[in-house]
PDB file of N, CA, C and O in Angstrom:
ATOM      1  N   UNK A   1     228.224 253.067  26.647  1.00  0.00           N
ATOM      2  CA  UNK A   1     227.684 253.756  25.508  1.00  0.00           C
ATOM      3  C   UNK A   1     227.051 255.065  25.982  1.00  0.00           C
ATOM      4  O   UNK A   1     226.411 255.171  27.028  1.00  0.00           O
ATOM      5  N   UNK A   2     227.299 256.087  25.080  1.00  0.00           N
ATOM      6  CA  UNK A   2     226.443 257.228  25.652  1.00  0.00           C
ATOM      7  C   UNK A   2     225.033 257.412  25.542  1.00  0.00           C
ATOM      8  O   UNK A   2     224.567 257.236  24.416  1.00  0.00           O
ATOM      9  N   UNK A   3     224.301 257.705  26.398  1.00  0.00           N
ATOM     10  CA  UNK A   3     223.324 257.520  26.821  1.00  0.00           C
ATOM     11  C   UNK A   3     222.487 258.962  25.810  1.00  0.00           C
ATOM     12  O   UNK A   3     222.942 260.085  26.028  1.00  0.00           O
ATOM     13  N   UNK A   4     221.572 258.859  24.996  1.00  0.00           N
ATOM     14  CA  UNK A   4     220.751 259.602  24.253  1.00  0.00           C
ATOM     15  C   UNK A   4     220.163 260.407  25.295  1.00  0.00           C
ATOM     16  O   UNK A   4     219.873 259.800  26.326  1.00  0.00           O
ATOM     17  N   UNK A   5     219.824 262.163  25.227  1.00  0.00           N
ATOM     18  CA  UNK A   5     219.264 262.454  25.548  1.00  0.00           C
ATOM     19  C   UNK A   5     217.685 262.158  25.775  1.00  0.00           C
ATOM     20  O   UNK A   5     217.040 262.627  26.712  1.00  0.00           O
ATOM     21  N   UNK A   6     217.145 261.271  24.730  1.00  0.00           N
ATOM     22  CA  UNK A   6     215.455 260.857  24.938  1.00  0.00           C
ATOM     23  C   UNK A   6     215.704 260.166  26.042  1.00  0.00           C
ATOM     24  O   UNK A   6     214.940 260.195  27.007  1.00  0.00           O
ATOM     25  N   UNK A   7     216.313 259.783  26.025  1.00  0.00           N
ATOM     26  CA  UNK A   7     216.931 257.645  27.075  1.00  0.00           C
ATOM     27  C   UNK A   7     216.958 258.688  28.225  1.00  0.00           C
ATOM     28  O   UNK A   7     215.809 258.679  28.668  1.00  0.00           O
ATOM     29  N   UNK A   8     217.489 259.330  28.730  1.00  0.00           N
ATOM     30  CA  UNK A   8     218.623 259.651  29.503  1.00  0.00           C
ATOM     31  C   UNK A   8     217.224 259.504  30.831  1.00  0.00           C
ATOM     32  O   UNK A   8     217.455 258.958  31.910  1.00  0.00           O
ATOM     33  N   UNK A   9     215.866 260.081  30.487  1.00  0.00           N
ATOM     34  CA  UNK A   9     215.026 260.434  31.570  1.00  0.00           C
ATOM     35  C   UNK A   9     214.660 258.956  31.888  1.00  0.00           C
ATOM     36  O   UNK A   9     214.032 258.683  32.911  1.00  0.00           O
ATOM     37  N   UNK A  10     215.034 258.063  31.055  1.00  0.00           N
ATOM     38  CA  UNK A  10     214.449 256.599  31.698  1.00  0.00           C
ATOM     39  C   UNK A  10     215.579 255.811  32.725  1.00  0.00           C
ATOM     40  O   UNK A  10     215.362 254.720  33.251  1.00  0.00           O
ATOM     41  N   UNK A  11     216.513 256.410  32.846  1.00  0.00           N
ATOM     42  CA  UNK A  11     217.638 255.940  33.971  1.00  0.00           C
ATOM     43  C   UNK A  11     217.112 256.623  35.464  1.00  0.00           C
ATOM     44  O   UNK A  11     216.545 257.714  35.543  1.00  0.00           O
ATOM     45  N   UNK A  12     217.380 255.873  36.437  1.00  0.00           N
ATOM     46  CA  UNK A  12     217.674 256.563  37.839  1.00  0.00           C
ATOM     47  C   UNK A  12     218.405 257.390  37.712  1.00  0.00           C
ATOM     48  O   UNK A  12     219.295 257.430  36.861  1.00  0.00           O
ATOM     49  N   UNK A  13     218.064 258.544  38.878  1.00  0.00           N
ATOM     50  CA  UNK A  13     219.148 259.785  39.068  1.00  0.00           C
ATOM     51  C   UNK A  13     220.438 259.699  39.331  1.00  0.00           C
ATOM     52  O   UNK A  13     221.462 260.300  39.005  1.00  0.00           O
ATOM     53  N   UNK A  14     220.007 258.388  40.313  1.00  0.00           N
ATOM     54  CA  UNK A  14     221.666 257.677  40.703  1.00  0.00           C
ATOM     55  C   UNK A  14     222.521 256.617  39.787  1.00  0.00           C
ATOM     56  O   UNK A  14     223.233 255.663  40.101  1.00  0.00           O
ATOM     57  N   UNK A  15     222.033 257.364  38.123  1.00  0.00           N
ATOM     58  CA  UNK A  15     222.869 255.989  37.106  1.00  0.00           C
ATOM     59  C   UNK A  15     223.986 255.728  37.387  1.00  0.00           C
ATOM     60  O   UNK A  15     224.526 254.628  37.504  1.00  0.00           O
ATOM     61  N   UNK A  16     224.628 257.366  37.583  1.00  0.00           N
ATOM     62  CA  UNK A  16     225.964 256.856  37.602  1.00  0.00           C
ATOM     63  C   UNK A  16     227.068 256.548  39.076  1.00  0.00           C
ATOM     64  O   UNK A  16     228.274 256.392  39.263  1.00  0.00           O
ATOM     65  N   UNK A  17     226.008 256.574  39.775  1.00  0.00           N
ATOM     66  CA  UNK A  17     226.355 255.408  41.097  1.00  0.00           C
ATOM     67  C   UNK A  17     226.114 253.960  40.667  1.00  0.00           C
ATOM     68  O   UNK A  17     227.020 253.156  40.890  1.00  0.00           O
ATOM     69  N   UNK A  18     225.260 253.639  40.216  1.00  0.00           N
ATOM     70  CA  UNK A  18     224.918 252.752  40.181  1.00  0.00           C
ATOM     71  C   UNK A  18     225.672 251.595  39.017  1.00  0.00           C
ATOM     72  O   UNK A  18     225.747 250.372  39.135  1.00  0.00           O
ATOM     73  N   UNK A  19     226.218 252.543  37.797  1.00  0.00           N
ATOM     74  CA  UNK A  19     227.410 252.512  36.910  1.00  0.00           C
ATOM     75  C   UNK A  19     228.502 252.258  37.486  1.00  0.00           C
ATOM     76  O   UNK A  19     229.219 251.325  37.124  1.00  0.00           O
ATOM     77  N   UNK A  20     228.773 253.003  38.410  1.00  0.00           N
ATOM     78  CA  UNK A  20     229.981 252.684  39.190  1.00  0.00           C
ATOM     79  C   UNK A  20     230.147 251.755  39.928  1.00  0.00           C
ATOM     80  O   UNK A  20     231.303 251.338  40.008  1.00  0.00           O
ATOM     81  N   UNK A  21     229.202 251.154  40.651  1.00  0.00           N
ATOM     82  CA  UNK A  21     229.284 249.815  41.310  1.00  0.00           C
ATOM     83  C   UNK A  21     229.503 248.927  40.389  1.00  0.00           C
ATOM     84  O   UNK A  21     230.494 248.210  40.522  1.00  0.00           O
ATOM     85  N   UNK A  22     228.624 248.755  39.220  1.00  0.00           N
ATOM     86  CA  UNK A  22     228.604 247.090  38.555  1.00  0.00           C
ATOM     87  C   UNK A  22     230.219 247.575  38.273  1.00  0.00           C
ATOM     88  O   UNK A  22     231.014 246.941  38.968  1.00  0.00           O
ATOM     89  N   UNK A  23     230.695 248.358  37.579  1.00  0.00           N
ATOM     90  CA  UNK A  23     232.211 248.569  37.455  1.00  0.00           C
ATOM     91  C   UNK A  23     233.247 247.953  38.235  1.00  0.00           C
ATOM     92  O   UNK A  23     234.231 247.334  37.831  1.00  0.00           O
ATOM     93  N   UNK A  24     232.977 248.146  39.118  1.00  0.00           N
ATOM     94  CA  UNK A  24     233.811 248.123  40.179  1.00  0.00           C
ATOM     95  C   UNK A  24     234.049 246.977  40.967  1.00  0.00           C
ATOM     96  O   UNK A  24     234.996 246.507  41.598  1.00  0.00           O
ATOM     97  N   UNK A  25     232.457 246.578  40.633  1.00  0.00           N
ATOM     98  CA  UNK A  25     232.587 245.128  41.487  1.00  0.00           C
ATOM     99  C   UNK A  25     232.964 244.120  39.937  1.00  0.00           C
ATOM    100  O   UNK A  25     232.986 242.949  40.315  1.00  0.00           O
ATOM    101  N   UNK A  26     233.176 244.166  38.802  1.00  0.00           N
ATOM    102  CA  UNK A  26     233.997 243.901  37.812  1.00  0.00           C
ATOM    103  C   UNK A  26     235.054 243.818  37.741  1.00  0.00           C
ATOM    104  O   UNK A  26     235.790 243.257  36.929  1.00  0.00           O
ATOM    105  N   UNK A  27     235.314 244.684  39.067  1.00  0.00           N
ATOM    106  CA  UNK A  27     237.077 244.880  38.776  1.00  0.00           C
ATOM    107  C   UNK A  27     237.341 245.698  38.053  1.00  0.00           C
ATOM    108  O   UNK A  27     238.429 246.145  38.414  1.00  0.00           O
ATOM    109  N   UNK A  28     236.884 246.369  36.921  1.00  0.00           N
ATOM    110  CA  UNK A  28     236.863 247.330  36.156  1.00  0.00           C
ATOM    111  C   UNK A  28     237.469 246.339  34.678  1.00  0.00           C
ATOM    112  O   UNK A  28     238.446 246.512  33.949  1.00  0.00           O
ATOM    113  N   UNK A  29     236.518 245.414  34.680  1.00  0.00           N
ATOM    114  CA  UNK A  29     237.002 244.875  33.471  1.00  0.00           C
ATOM    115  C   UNK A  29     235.783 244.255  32.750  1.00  0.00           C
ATOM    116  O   UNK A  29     234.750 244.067  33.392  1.00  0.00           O
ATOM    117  N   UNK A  30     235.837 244.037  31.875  1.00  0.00           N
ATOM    118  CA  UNK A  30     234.889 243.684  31.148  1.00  0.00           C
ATOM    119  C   UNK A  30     234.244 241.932  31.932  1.00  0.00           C
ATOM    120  O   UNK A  30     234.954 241.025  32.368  1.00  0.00           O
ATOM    121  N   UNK A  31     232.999 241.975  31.877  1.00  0.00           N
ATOM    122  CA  UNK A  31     232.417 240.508  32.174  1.00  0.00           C
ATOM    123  C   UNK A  31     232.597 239.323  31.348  1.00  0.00           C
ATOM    124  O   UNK A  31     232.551 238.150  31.719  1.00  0.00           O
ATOM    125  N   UNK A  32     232.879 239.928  29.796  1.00  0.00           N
ATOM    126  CA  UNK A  32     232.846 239.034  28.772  1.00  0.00           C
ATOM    127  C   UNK A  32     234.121 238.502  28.244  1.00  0.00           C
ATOM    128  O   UNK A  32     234.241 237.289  28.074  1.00  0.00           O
ATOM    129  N   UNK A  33     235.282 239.495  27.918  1.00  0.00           N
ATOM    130  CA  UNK A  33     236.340 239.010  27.467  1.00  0.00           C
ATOM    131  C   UNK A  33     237.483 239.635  28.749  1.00  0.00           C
ATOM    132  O   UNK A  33     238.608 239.474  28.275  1.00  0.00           O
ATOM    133  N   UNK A  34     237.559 240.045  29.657  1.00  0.00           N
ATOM    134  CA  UNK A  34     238.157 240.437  30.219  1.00  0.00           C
ATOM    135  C   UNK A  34     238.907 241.644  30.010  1.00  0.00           C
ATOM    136  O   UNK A  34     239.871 241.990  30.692  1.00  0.00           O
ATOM    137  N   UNK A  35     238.498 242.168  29.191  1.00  0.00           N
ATOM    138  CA  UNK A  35     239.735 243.431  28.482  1.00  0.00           C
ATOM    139  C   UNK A  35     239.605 244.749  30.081  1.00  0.00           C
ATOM    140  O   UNK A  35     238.568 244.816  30.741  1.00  0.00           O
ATOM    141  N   UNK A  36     240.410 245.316  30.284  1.00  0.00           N
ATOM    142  CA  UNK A  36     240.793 245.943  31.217  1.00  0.00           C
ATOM    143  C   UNK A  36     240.162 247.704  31.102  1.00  0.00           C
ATOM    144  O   UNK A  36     240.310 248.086  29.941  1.00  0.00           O
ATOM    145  N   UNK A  37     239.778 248.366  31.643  1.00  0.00           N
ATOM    146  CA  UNK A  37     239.161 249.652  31.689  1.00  0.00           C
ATOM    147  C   UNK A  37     240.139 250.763  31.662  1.00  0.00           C
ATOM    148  O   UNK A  37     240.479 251.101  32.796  1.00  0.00           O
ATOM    149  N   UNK A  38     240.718 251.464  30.651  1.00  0.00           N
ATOM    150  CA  UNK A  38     241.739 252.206  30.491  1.00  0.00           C
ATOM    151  C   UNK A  38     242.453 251.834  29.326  1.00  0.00           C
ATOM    152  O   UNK A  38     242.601 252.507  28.306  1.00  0.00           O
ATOM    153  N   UNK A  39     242.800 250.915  29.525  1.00  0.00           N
ATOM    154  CA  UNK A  39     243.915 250.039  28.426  1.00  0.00           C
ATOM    155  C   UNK A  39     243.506 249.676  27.303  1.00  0.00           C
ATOM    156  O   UNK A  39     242.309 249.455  27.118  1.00  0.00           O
ATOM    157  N   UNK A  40     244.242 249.572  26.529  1.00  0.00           N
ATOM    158  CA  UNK A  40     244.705 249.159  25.103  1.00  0.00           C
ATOM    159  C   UNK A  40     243.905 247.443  25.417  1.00  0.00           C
ATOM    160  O   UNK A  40     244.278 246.599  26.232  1.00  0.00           O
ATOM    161  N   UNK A  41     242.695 247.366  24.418  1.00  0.00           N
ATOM    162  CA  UNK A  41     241.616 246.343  23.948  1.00  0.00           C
ATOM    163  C   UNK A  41     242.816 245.308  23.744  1.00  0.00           C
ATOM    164  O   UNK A  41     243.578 245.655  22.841  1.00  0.00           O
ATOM    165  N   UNK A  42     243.171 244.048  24.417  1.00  0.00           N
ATOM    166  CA  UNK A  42     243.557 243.101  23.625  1.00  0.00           C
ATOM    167  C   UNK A  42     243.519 242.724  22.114  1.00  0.00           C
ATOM    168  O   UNK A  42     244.595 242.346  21.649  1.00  0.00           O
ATOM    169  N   UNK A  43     242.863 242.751  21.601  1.00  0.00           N
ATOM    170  CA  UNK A  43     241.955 242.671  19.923  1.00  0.00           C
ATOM    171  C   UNK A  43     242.241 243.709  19.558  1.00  0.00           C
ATOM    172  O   UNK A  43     243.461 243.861  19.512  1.00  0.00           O
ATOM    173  N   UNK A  44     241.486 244.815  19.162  1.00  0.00           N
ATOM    174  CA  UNK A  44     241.561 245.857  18.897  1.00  0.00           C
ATOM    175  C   UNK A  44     241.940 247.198  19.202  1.00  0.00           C
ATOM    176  O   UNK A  44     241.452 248.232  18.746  1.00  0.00           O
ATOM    177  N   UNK A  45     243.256 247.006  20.372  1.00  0.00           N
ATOM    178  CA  UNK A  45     244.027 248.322  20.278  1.00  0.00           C
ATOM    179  C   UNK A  45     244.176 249.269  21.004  1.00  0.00           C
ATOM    180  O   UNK A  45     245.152 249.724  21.600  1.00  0.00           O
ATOM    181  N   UNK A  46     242.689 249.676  20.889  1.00  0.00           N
ATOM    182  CA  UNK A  46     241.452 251.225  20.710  1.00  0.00           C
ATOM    183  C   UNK A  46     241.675 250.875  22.581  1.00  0.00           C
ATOM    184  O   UNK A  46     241.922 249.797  23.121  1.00  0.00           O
ATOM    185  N   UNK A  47     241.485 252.154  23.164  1.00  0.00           N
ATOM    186  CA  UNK A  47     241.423 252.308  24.554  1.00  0.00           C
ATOM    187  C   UNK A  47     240.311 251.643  24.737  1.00  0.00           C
ATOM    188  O   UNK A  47     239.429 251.522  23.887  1.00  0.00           O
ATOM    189  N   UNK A  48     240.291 250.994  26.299  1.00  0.00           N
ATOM    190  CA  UNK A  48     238.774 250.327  26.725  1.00  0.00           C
ATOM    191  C   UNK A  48     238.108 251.225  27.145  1.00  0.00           C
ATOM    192  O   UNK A  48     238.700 251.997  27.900  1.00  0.00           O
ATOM    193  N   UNK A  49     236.990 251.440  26.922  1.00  0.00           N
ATOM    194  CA  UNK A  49     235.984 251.918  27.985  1.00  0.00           C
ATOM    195  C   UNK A  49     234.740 250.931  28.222  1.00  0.00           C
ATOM    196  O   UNK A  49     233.932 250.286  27.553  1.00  0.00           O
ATOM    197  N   UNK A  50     235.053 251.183  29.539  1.00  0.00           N
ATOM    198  CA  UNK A  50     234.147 250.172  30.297  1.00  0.00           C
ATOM    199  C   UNK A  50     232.862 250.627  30.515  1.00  0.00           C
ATOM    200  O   UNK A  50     232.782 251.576  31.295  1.00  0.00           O
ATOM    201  N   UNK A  51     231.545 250.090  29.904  1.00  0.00           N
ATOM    202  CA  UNK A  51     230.250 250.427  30.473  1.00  0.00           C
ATOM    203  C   UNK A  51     229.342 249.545  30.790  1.00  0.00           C
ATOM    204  O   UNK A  51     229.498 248.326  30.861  1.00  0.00           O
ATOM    205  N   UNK A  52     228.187 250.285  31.022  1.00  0.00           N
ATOM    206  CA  UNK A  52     227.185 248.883  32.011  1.00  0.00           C
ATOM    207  C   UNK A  52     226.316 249.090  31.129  1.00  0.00           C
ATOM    208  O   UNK A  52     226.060 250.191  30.642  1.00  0.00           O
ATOM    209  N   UNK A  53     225.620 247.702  30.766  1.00  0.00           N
ATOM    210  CA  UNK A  53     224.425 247.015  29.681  1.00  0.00           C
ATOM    211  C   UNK A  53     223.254 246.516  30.612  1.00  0.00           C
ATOM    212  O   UNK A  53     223.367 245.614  31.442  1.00  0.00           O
ATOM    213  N   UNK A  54     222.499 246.995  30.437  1.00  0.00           N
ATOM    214  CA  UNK A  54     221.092 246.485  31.052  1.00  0.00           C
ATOM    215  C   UNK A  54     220.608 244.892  29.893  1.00  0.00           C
ATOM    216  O   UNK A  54     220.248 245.132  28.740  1.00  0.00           O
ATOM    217  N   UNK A  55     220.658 243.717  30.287  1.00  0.00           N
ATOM    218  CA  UNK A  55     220.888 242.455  29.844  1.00  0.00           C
ATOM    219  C   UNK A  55     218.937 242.623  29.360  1.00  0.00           C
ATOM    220  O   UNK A  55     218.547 242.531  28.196  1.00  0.00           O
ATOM    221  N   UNK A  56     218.303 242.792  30.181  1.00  0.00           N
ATOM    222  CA  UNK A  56     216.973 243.165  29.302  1.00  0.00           C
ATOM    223  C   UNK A  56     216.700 244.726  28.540  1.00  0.00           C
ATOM    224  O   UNK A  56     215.655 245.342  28.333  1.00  0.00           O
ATOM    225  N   UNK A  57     218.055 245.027  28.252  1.00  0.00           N
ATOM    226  CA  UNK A  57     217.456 246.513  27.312  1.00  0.00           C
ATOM    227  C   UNK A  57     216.419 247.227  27.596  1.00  0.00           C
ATOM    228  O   UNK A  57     215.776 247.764  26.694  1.00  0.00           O
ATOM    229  N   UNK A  58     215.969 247.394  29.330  1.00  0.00           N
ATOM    230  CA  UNK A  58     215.496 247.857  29.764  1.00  0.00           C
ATOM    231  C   UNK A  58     215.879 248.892  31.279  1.00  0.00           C
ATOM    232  O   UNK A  58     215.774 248.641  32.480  1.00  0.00           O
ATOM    233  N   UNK A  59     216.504 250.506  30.280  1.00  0.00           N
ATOM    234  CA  UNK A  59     217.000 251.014  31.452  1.00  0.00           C
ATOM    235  C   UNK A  59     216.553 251.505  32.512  1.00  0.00           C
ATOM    236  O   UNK A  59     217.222 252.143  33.325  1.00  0.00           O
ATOM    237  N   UNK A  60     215.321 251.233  32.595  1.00  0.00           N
ATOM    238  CA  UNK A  60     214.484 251.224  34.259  1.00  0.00           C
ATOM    239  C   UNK A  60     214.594 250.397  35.197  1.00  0.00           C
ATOM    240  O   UNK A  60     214.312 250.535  36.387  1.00  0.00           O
ATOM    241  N   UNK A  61     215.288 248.948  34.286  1.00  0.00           N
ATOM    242  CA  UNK A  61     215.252 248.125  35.318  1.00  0.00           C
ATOM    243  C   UNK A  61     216.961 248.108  35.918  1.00  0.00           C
ATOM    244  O   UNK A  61     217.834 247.427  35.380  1.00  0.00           O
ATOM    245  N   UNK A  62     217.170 248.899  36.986  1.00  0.00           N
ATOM    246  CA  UNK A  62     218.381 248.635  37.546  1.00  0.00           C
ATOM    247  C   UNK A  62     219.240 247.430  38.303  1.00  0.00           C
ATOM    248  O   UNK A  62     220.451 247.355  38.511  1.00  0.00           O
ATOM    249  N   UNK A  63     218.481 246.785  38.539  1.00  0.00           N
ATOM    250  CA  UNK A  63     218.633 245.950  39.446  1.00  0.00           C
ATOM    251  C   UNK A  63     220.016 244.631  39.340  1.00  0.00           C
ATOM    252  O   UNK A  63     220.006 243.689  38.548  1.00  0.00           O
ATOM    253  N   UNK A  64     220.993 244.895  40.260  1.00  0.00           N
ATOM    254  CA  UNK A  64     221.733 244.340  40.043  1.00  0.00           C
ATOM    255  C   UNK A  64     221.962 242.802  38.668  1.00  0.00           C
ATOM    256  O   UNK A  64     222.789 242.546  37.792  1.00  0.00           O
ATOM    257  N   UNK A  65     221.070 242.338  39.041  1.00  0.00           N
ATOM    258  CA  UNK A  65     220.853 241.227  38.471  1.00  0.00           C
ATOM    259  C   UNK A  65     220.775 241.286  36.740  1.00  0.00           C
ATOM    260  O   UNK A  65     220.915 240.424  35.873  1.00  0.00           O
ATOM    261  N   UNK A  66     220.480 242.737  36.711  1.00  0.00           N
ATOM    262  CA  UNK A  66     220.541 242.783  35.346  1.00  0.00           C
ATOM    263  C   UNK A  66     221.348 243.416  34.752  1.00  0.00           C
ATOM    264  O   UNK A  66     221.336 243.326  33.524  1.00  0.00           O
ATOM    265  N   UNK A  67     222.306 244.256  35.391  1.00  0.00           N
ATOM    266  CA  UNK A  67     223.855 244.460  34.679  1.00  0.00           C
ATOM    267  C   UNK A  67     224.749 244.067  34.494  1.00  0.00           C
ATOM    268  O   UNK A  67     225.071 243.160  35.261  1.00  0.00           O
ATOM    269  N   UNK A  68     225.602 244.389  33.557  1.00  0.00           N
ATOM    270  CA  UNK A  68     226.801 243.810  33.589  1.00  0.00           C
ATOM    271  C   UNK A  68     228.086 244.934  32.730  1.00  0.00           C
ATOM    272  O   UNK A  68     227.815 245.954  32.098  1.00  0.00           O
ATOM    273  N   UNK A  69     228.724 244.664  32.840  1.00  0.00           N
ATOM    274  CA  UNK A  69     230.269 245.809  33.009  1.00  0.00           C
ATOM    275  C   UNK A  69     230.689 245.427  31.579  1.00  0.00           C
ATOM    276  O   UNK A  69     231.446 244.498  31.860  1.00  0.00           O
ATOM    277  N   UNK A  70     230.712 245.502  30.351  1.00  0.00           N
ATOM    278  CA  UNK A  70     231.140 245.719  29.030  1.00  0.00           C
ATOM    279  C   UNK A  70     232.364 246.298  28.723  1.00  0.00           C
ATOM    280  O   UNK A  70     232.586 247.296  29.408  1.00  0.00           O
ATOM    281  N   UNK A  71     233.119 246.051  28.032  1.00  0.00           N
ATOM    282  CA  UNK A  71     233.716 247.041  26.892  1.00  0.00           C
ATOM    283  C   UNK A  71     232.955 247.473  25.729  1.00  0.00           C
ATOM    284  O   UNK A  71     231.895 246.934  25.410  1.00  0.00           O
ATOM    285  N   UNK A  72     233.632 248.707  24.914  1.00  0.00           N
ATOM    286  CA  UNK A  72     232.970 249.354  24.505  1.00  0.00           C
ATOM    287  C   UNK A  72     232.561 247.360  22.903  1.00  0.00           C
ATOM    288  O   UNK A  72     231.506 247.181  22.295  1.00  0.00           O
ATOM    289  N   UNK A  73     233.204 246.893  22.865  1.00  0.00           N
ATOM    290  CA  UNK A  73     233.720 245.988  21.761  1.00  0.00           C
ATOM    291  C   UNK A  73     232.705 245.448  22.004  1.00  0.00           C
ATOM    292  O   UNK A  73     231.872 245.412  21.098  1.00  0.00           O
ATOM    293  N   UNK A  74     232.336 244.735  23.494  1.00  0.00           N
ATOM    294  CA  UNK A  74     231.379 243.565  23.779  1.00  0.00           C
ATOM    295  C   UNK A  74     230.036 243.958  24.287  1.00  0.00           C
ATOM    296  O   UNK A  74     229.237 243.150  24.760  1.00  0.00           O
ATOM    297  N   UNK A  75     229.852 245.080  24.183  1.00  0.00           N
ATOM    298  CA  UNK A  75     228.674 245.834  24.143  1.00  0.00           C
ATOM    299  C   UNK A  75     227.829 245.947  23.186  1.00  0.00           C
ATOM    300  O   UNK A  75     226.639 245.634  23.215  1.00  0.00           O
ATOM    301  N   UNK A  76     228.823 246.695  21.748  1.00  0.00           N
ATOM    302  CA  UNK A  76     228.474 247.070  20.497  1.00  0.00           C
ATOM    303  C   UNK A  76     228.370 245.485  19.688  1.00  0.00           C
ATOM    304  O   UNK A  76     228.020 245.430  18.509  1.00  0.00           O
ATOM    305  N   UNK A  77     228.682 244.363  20.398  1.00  0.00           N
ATOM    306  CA  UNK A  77     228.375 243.171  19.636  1.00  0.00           C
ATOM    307  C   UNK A  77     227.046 242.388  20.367  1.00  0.00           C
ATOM    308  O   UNK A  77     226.835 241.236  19.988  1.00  0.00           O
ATOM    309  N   UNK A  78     226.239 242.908  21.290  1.00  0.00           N
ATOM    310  CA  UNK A  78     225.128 242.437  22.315  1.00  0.00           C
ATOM    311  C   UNK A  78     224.404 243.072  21.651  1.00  0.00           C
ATOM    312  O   UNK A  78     223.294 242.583  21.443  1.00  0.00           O
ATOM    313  N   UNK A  79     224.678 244.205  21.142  1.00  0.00           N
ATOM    314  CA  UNK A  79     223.634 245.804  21.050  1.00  0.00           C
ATOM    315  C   UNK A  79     223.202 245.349  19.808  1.00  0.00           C
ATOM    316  O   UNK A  79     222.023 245.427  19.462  1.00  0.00           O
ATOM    317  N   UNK A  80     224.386 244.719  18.881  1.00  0.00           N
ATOM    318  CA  UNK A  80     223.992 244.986  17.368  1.00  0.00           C
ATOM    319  C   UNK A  80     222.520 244.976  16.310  1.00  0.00           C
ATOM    320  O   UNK A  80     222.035 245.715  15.453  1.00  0.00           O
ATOM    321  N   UNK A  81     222.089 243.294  17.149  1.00  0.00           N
ATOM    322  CA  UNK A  81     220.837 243.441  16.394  1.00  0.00           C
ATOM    323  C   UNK A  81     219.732 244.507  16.808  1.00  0.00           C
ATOM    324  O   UNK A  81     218.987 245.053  15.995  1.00  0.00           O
ATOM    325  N   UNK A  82     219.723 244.741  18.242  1.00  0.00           N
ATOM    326  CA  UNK A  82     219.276 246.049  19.035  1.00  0.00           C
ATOM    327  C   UNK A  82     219.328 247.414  17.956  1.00  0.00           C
ATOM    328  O   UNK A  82     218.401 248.023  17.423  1.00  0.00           O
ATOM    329  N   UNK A  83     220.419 247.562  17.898  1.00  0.00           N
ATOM    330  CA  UNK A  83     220.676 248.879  16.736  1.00  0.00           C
ATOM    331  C   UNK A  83     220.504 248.581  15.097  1.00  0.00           C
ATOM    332  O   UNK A  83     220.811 249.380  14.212  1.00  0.00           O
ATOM    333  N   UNK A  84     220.139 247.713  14.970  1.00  0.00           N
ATOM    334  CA  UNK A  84     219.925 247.310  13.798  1.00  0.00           C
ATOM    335  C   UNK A  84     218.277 247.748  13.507  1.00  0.00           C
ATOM    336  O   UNK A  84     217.737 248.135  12.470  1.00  0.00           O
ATOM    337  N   UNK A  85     217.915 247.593  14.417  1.00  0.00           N
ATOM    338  CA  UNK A  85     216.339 247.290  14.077  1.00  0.00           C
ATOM    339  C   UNK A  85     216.241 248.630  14.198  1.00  0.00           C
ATOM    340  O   UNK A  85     215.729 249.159  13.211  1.00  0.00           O
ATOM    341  N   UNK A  86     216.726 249.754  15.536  1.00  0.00           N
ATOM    342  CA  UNK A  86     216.696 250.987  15.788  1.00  0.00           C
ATOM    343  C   UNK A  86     217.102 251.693  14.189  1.00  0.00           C
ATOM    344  O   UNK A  86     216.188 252.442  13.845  1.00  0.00           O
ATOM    345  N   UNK A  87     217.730 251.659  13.616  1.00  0.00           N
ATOM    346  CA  UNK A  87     218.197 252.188  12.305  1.00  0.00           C
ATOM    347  C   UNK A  87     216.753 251.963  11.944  1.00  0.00           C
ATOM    348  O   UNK A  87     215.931 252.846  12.191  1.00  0.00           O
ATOM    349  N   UNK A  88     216.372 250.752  11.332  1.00  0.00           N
ATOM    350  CA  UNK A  88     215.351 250.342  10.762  1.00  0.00           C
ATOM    351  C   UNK A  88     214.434 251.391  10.693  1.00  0.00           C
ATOM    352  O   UNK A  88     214.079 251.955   9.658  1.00  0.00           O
ATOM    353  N   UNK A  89     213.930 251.722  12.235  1.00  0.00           N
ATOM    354  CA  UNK A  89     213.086 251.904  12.379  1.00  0.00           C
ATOM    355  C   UNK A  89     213.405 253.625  12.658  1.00  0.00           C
ATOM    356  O   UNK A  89     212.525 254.413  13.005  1.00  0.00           O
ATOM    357  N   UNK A  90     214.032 253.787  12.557  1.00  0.00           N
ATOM    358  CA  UNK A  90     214.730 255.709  12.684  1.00  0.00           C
ATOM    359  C   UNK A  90     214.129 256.143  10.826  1.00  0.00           C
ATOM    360  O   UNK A  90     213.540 257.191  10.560  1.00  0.00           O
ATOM    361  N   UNK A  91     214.422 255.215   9.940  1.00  0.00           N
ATOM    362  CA  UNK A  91     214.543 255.376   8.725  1.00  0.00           C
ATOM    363  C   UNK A  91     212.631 255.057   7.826  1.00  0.00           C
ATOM    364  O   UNK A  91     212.132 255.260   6.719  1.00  0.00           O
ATOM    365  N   UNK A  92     212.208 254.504   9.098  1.00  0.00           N
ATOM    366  CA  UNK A  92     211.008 254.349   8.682  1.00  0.00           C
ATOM    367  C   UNK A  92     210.430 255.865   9.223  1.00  0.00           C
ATOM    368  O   UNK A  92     209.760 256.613   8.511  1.00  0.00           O
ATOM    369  N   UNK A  93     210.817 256.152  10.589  1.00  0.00           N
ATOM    370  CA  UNK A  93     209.759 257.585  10.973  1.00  0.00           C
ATOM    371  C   UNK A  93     210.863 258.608  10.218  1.00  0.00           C
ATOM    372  O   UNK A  93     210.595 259.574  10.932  1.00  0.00           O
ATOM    373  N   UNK A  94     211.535 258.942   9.634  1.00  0.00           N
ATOM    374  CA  UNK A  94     212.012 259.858   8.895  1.00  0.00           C
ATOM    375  C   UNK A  94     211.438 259.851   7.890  1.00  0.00           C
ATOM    376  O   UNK A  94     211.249 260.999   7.488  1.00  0.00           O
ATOM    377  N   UNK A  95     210.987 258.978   7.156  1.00  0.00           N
ATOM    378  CA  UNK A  95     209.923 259.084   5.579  1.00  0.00           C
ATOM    379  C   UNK A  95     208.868 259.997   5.645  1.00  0.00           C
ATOM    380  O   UNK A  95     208.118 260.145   4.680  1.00  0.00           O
TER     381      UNK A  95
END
């Protein structure tokens, strides 16, 4: 997922080393359904892109233990109630 400019200062400098490992040591495939990094989503089609999810929604905490290698599909279904509440609450400080 792309990373918000507010967000962006709460990652290490080395995110995207560090992106690249959980990747890689994935195989470059998703942890959850296996869908492949490049390719056409089993399910849905749509090219994969493969990214890394911090499992406590906390992107300071790097630490192996807490990533894991996504598609864009099985990401946006971890994230959901995550972004749900974010709407929520985008729509409350906009009033």
């Amino acid at each position: 997922m792309p990373i918000s400019k507010e967000k962006r200062k709460l990652y290490p400098k080395n995110w995207k080393d560090i992106s690249y490992k959980v990747r890689y040591e994935a195989g470059f495939k998703c942890e959850l359904c296996d869908a492949e990094n490049n390719q056409p989503h089993p399910k849905t089609k749509s090219k994969v892109v493969l990214t890394v999810h911090h499992l406590d929604y906390n992107p300071q905490n790097s630490d192996r233990k807490n990533l894991i290698a996504l598609c864009q599909r099985c990401h946006n279904r971890i994230d959901k109630h995550f972004r749900k509440e974010n709407r929520k609450n985008n729509k409350t400080i906009k009033r």
